[in-house]
C-alpha positions in Angstrom: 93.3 85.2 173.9 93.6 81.3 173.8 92.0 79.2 170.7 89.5 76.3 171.3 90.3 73.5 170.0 88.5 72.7 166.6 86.2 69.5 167.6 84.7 71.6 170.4 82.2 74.4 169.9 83.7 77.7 171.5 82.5 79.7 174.5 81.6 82.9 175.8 81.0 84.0 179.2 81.2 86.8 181.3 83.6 86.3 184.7 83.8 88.4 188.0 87.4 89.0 189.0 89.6 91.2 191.0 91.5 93.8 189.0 94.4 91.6 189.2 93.2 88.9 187.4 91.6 91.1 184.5 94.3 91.1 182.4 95.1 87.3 183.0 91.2 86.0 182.2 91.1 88.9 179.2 94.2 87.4 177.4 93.5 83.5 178.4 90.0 83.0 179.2 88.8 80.5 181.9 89.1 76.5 181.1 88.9 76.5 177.5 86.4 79.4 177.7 86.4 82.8 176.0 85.9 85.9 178.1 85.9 89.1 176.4 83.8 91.0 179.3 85.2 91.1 183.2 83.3 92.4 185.8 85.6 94.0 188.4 85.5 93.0 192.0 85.6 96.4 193.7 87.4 97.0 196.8 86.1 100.3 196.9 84.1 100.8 199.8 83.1 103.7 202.1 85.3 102.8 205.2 87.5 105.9 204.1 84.5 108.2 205.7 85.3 106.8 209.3 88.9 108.6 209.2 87.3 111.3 207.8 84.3 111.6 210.0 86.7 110.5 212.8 89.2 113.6 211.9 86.2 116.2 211.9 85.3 115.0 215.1 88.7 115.2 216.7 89.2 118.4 215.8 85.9 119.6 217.0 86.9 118.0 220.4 90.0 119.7 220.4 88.2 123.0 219.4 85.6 122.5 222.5 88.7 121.3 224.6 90.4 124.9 223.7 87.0 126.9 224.3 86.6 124.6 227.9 90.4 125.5 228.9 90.2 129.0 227.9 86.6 129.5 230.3 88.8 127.3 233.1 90.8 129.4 235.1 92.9 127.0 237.3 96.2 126.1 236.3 96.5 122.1 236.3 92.8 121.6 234.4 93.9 124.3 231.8 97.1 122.6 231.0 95.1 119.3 230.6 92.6 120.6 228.3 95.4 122.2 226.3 97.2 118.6 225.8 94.0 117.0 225.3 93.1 119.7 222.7 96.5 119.0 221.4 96.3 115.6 221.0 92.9 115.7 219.4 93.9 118.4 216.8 96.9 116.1 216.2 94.2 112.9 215.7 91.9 115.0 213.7 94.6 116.2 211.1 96.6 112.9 211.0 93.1 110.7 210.4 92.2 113.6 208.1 95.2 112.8 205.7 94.7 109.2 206.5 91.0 109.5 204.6 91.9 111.8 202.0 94.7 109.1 201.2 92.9 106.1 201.2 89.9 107.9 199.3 93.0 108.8 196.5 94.2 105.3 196.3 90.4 103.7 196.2 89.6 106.4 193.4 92.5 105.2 191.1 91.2 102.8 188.3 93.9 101.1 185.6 92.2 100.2 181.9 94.3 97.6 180.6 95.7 98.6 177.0 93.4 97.3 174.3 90.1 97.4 176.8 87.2 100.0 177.5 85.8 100.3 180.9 82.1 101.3 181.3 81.6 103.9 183.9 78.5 104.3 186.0 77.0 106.2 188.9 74.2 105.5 190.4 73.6 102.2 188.3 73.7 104.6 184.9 76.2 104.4 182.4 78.3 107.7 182.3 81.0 107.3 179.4 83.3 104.2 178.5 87.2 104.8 179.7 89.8 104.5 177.6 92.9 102.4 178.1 95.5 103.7 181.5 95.1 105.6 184.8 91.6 107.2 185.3 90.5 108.8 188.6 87.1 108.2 190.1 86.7 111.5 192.9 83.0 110.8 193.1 82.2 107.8 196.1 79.2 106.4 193.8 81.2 106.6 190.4 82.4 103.0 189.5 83.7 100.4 186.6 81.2 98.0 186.1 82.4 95.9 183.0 85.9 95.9 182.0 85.4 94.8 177.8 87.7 93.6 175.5 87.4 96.2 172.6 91.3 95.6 170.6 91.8 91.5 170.2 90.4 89.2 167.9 88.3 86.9 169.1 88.4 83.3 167.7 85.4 81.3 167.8 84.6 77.7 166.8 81.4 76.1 165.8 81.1 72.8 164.8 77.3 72.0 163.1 76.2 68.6 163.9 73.6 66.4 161.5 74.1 69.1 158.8 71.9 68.3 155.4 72.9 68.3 152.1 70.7 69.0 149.1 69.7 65.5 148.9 69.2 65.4 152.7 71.9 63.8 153.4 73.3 64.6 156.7 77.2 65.3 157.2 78.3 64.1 160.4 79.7 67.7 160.7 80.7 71.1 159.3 83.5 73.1 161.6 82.8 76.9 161.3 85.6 79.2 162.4 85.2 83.1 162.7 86.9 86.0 164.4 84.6 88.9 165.7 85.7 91.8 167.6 83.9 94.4 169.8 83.1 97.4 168.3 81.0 99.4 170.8 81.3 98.0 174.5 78.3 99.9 175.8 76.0 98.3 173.3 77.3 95.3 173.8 77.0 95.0 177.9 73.7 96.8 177.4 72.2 95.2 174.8 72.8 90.8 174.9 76.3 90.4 177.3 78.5 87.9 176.8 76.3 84.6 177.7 73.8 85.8 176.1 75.9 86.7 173.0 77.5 82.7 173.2 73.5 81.6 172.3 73.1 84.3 170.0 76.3 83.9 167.7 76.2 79.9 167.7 72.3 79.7 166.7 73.0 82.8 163.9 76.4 80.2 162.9 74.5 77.2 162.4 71.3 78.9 160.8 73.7 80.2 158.4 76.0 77.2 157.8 72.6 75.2 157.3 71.9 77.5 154.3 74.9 76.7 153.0 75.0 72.9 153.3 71.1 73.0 151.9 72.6 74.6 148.2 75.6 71.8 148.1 75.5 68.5 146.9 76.9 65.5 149.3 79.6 64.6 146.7 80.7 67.8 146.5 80.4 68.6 150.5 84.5 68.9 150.6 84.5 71.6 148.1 83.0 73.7 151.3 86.4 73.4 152.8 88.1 77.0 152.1 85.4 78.3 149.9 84.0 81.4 149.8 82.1 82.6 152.7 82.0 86.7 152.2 77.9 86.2 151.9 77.6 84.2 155.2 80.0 87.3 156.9 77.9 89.5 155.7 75.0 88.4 157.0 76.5 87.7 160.1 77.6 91.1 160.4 73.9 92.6 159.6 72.7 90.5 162.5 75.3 91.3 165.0 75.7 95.0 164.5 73.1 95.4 166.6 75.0 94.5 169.4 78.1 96.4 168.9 80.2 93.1 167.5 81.8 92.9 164.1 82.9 89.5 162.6 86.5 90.2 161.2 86.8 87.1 159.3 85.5 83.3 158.5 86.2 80.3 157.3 85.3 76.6 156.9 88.0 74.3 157.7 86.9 71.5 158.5 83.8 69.1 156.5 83.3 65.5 157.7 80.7 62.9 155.6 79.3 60.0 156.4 81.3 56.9 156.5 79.7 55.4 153.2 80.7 58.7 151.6 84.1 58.9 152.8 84.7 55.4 151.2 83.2 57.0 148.0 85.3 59.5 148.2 88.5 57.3 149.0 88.0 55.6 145.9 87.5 58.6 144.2 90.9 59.8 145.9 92.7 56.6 144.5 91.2 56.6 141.1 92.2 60.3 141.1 95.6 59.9 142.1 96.2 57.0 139.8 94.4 59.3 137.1 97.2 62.0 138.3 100.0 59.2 138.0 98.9 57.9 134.6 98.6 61.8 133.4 102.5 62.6 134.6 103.5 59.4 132.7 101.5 60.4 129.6 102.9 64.0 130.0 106.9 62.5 129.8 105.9 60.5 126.9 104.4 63.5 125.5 107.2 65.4 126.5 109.9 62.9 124.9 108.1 62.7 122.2 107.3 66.5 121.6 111.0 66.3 121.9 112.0 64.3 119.4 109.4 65.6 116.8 111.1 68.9 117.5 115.1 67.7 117.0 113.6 66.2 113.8 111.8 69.6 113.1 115.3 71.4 114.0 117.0 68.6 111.7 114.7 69.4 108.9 115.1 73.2 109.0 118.8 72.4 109.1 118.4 70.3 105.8 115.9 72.7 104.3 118.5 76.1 105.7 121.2 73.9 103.8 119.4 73.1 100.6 117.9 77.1 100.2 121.6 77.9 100.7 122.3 75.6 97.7 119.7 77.0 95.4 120.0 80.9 96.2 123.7 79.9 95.3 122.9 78.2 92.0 120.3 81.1 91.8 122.7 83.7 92.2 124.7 81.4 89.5 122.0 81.6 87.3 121.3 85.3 87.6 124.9 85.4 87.1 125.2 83.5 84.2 121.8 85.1 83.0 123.6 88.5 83.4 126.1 87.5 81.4 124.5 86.2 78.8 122.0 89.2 78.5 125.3 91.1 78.6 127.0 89.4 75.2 123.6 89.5 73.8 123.2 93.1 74.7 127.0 93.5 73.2 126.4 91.3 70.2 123.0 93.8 69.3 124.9 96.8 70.3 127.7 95.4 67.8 124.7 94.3 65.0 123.2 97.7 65.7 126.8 99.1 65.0 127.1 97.8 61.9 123.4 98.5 60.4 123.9 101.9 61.1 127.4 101.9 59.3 125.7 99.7 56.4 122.5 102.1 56.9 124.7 105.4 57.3 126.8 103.1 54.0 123.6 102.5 51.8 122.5 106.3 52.6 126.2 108.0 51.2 126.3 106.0 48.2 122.1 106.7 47.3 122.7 110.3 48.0 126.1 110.1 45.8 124.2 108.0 43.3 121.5 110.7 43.3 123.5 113.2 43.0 125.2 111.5 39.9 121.7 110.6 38.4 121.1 114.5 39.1 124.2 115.5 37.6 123.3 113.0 34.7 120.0 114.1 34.0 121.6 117.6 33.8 124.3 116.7 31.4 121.5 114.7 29.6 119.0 118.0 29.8 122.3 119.6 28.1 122.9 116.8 25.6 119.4 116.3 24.3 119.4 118.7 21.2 122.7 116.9 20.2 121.4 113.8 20.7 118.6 114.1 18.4 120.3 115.5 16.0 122.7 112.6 15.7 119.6 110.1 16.1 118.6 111.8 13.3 121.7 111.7 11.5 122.0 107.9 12.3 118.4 107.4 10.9 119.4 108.9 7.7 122.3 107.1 7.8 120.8 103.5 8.3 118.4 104.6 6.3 120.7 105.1 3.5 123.0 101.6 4.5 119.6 99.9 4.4 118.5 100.9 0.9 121.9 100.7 -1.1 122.3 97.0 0.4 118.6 95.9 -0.4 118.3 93.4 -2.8 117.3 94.3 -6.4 114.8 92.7 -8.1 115.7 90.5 -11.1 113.3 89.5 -13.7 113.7 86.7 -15.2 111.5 86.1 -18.1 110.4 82.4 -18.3 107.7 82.6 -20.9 107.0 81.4 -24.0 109.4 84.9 -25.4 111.0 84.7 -28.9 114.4 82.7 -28.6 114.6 82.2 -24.7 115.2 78.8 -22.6 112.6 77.4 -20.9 114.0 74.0 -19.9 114.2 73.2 -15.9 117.9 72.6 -15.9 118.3 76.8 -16.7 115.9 77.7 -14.7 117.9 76.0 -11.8 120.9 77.1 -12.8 119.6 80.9 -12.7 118.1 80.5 -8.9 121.5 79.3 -7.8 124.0 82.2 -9.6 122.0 85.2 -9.1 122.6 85.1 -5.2 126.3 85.8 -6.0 125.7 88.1 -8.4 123.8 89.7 -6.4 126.7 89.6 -3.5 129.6 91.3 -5.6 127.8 95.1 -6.0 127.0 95.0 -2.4 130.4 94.7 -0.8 131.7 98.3 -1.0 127.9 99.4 0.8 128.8 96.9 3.0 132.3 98.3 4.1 130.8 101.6 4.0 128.3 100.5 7.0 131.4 99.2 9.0 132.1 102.8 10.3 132.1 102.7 14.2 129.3 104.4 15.1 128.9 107.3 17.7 128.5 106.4 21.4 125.1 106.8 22.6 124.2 109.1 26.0 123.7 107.8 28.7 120.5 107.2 30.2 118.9 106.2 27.0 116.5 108.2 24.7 112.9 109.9 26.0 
């Protein structure tokens, strides 16, 4: 089906056509309107009874005509009503078949694919036909509406003087929508098609009204593509009851006022230059995200190079710390050596000295009678050497006896000889002591 243009409001009629030009009108409507419901033109008419009337009477001639010559006994009037008889048995069979075909061909009806056909009889609605060759036997039987049930139909409605939420009025507001057909009896029934044209574009701009009324004017464009599931389904709850579905909707189209549209120019402009000045910003940005990250990358290189350096001098140092725990640990194994061998040293010669101080204190256990005896013996001895070399008293008489000297100069002559008087009996006692004397034991005395 053709599509209106989109400054003009779509619509729907209804056409009467011929069944040769239902197909043409379904699929492209009539100038510039939408027709989604064709009422046939019928040829059928009840001019196929004359044949058929006019074949029952022939033959009923003819059948007189044979009773008539049959009564008649001359010759010549016999043969006459036998050829007329003839002739009218011929007329009533050949007009016979000539009614039974055209009552065939008038009883043929074609559906075009994608269409319903409502049936009636008598003026009442029997059933809907489906899409090919359908036969009508009955004379009062007949397609009355041929409906578009299969294609989407696209319609257009532009609201005029539409408020905004500040009462502003837009100069207008294009609504497109597809509906479809749903139930073709309902829908001839119930509104039609001219009828339905009123009905959709009042229930369009009631609900496009709505819409504008919750929308501010400087954001009126934001209408254009925006949702619009709630205003089709409200749409559908309305028209359901005329067998009609709305498929689909949109608004693609929102005009303002001129003082608006300047607004919004400028708001365009400044937006754009906004959008230019961003870009710009963003490659400066950019270059200079860049550059901070080479010198990042450069610094991790510097910082990779310099951990390299001190995990080597680390490694150095754990080398060199190994190392030096190792001599250490070689040096106090070494120390350690040689305080056990002093130690193990110090411990031989205390146990040999022991066992010499043992063996000593034995022999001096064994010794000890001996050993008293001879201190004994030694004590007598030096005893003995003591009192043969003591000194002997000397008296010498210095008083007032008969015939003695008592002058100073003998008296000092006395003190000074009797010392070496004294000396020459005491020499042999004296060589006498110089015996060696026995060794002592060992280990002292108790």
């Amino acid at each position: 089906m053709s599509t209106v243009p989109m400054s003009r409001r779509s619509v729907i009629s209804e056409a009467v056509a011929p069944w040769s030009e239902v197909a043409r009108l379904l699929r492209g409507g009539e100038a510039g309107t939408l027709v989604p419901v064709i009422i046939p033109r019928h040829r059928r008419r009840l001019w196929w009874l004359l044949p058929l009337w006019f074949g029952v009477f022939a033959l009923l001639t003819g059948v007189m005509l044979t009773a008539g010559g049959a009564g008649d006994s001359d010759g010549l009037s016999g043969d006459v009503s036998d050829a007329l008889a003839g002739l009218s048995y011929a007329l009533g069979v050949v007009s016979l078949l000539a009614g039974g075909l055209w009552w065939w061909r008038s009883s043929i009806v074609e559906i075009e694919q994608g269409t319903n056909g409502v049936l009636t009889r008598y003026g009442a609605v029997v059933r809907t036909l489906d899409p090919g060759r359908h036969y009508l036997w009955h004379p009062w039987s007949r397609v009355d509406f041929v409906v578009d049930t299969a294609t989407e139909i696209p319609y257009s409605a532009p609201v005029m003087a539409c408020p905004t939420q500040e009462n502003v009025p837009l100069r207008s507001i294009e609504f497109f929508l597809k509906f479809r057909i749903i139930d073709a009896v309902l829908f001839v029934r119930t509104i039609g098609a001219g009828n339905f044209d009123l009905v959709l574009s009042s229930a369009v701009q009631d609900a496009i009204r709505q819409r504008a009324r919750r929308v501010r004017t400087e954001r009126a464009y934001d209408l254009r593509g925006s949702d619009v599931a709630d205003m089709q389904e409200l749409l559908n709850r309305q028209l359901s009851r005329y067998g009609v579905r709305i498929t689909g909707s949109n608004i693609p189209e929102v005009q303002l006022p001129t003082q608006y549209q300047q607004h919004l120019a400028t708001r365009e402009r400044v937006a754009k230059e906004r959008a230019a000045y961003d870009q710009e910003w963003g490659l400066t940005r950019k270059r200079r995200i860049d550059s901070l990250q080479m010198d990042i990358e450069r610094a991790k290189k510097v910082r990779d190079a310099r951990i390299v350096e001190v995990k080597a001098a680390l490694n150095k140092a754990r080398e060199e710390v190994a190392q030096l725990l190792e001599e250490q640990e070689t040096n106090a194994q070494r120390v350690r050596f040689e305080i056990e061998t002093r130690g193990r040293s110090g411990l031989i010669a205390a146990e040999n000295e022991a066992r010499a101080q043992r063996r000593l204190a034995q022999a001096y256990r064994d010794n000890r009678a001996v050993l008293q005896y001879e201190l004994a013996r030694r004590r007598l001895e030096v005893g003995a050497a003591l009192a043969g070399s003591a000194p002997r008293p000397v008296v010498v008489r210095t008083d007032g006896a008969e015939g003695g000297d008592t002058s100073a100069l003998s008296t000092l002559l006395t003190a000074q000889l009797l010392p070496r008087l004294a000396a020459l009996p005491a020499a042999p006692s004296a060589a006498s002591s110089a015996r060696p004397a026995p060794p002592e034991p060992v280990g002292g005395e108790d």
